[in-house]
N, CA and C atoms as an extended XYZ file, in Angstrom:
210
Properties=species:S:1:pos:R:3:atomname:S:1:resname:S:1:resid:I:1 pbc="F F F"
N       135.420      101.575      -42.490 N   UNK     1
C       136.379      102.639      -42.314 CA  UNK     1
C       135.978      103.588      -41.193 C   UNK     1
N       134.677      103.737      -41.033 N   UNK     2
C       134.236      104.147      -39.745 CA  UNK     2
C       134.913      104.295      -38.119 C   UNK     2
N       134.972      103.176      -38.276 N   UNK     3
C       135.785      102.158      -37.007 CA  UNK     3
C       136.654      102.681      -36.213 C   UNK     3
N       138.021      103.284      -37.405 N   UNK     4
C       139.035      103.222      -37.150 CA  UNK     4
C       139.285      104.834      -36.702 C   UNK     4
N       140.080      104.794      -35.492 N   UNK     5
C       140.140      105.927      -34.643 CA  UNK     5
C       140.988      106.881      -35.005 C   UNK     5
N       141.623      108.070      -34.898 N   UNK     6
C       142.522      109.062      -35.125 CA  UNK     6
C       143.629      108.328      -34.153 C   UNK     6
N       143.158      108.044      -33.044 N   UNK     7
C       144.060      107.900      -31.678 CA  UNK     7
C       144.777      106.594      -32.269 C   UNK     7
N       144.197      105.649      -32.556 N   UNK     8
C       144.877      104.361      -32.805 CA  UNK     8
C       145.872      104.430      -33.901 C   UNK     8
N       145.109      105.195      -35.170 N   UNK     9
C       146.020      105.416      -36.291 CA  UNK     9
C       147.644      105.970      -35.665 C   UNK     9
N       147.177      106.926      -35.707 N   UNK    10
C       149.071      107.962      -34.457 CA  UNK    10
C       149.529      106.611      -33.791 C   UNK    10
N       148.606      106.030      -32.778 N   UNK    11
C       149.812      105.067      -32.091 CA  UNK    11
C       150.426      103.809      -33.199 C   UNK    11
N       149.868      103.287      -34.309 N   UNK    12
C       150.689      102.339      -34.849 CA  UNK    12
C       151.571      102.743      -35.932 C   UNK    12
N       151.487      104.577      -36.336 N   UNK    13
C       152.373      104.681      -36.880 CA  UNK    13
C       153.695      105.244      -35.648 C   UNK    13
N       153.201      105.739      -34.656 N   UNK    14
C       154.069      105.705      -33.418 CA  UNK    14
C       155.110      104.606      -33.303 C   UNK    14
N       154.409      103.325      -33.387 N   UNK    15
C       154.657      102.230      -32.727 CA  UNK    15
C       155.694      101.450      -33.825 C   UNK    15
N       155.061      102.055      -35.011 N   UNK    16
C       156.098      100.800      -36.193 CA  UNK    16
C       157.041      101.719      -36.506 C   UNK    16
N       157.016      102.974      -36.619 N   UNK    17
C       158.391      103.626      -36.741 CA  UNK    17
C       159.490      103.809      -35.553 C   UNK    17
N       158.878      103.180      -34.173 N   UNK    18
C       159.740      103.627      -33.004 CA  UNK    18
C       160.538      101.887      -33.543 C   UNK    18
N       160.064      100.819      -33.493 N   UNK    19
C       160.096       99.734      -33.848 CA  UNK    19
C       160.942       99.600      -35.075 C   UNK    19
N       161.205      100.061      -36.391 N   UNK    20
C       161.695      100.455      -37.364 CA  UNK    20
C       163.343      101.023      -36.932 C   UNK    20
N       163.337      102.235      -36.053 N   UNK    21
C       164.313      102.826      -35.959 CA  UNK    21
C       164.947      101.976      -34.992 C   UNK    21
N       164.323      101.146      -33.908 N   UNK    22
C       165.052      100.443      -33.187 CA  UNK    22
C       165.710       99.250      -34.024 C   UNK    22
N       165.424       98.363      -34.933 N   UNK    23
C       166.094       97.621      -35.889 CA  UNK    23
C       167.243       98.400      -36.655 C   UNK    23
N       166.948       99.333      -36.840 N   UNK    24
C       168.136       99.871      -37.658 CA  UNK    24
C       169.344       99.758      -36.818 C   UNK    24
N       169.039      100.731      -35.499 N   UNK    25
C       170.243      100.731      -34.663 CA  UNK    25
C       170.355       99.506      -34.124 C   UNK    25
N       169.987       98.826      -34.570 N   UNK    26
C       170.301       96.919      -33.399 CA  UNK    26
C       171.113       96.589      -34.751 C   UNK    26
N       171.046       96.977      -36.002 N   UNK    27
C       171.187       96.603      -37.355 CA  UNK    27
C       173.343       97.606      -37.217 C   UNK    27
N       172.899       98.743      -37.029 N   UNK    28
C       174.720       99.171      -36.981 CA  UNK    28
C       175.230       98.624      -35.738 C   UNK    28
N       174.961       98.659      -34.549 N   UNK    29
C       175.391       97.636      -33.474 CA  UNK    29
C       175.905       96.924      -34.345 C   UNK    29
N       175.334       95.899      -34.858 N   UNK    30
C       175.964       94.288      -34.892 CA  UNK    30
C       177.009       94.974      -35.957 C   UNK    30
N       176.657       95.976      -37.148 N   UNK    31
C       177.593       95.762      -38.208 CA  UNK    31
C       179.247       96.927      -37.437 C   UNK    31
N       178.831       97.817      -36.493 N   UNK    32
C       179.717       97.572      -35.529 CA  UNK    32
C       180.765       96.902      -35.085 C   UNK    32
N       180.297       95.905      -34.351 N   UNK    33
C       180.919       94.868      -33.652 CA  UNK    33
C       181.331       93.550      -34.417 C   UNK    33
N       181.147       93.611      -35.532 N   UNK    34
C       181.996       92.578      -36.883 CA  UNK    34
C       183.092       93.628      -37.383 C   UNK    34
N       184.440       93.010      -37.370 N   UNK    35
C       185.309       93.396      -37.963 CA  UNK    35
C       185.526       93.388      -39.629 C   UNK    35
N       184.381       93.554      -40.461 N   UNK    36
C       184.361       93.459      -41.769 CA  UNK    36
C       182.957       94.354      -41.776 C   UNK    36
N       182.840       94.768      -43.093 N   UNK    37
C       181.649       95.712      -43.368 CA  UNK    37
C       180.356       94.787      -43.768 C   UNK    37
N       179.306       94.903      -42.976 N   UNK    38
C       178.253       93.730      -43.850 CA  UNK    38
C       177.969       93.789      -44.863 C   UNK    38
N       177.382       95.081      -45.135 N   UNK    39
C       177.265       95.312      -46.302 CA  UNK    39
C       177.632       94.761      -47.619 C   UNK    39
N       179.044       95.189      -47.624 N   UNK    40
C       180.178       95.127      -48.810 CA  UNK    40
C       180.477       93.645      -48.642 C   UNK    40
N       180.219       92.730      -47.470 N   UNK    41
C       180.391       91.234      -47.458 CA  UNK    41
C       179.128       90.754      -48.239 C   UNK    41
N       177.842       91.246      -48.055 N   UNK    42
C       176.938       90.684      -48.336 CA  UNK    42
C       176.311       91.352      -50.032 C   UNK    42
N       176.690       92.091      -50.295 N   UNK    43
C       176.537       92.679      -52.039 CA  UNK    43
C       177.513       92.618      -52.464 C   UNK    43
N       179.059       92.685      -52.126 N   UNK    44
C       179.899       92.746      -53.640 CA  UNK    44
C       180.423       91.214      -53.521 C   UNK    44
N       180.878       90.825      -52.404 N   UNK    45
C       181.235       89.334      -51.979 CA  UNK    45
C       180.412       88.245      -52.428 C   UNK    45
N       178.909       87.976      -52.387 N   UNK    46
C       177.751       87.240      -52.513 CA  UNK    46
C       178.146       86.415      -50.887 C   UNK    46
N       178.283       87.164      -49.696 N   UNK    47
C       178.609       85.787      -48.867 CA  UNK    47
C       177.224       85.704      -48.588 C   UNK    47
N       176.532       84.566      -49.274 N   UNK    48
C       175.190       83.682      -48.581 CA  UNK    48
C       175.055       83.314      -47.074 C   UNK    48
N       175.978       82.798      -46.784 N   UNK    49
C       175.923       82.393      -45.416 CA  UNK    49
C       175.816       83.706      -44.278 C   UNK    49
N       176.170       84.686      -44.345 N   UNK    50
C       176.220       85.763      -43.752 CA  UNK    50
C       174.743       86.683      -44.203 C   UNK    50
N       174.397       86.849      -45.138 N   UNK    51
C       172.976       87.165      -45.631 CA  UNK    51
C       171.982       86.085      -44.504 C   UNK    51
N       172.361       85.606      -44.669 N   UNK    52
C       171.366       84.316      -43.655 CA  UNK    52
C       171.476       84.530      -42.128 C   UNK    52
N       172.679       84.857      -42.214 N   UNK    53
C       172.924       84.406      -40.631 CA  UNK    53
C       172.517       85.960      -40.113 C   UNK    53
N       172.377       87.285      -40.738 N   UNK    54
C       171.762       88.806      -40.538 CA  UNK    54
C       170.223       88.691      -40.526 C   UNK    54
N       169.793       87.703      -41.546 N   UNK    55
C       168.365       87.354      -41.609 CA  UNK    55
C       167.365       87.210      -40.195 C   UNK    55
N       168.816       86.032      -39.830 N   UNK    56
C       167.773       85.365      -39.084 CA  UNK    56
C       168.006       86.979      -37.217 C   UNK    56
N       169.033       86.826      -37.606 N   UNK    57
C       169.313       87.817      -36.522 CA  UNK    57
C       168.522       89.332      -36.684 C   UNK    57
N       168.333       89.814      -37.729 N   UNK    58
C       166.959       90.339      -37.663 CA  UNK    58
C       165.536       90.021      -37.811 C   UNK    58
N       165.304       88.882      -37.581 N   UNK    59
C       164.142       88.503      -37.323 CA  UNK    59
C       164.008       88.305      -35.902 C   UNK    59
N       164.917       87.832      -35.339 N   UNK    60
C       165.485       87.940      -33.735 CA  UNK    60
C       165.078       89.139      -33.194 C   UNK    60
N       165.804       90.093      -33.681 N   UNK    61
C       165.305       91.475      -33.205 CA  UNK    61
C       164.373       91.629      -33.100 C   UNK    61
N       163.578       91.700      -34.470 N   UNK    62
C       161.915       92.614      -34.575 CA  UNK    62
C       161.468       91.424      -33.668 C   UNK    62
N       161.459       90.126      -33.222 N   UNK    63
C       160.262       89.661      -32.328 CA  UNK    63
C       160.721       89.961      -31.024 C   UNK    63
N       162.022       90.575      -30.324 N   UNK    64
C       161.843       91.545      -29.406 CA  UNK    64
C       161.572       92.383      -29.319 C   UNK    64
N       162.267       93.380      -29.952 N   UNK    65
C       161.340       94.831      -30.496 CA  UNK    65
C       160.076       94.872      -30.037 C   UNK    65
N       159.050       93.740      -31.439 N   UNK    66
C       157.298       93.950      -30.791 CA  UNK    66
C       156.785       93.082      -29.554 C   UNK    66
N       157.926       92.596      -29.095 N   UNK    67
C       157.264       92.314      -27.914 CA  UNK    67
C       157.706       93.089      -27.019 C   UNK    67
N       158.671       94.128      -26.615 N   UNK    68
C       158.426       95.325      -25.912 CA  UNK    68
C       157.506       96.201      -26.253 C   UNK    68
N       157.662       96.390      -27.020 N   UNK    69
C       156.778       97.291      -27.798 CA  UNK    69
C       155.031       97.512      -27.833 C   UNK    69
N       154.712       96.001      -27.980 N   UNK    70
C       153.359       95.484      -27.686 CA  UNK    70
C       153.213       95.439      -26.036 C   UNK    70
């Protein structure tokens, strides 16, 4: 526990909340630009296929995200 710096700590909570907030807004973008609410498609509907297809599209994101980021 020694190790670990003040400076480094600040930058990765810097870094995962700048990272965090950028998913969110990449997250209303898309629910944006669909003419249906995701949300309410994906909890009251059960649409599976759309749960999946947000999945993978935020996983899309965050590995741009940390690779700007990084």
């Amino acid at each position: 526990m020694d190790d670990i710096h003040l400076g480094s700590l600040l930058n990765a909570i810097l870094f995962a909340s700048t990272g965090l907030l950028l998913l969110g807004v990449a997250f209303v973008f898309i629910d944006r630009l669909t003419p249906y609410d995701l949300w309410k498609e994906i909890c009251e509907n059960r649409n599976i296929a759309l749960a999946i297809l947000l999945a993978g599209l935020s996983i899309a994101v965050a590995l741009i995200i940390s690779a700007a980021v990084h």
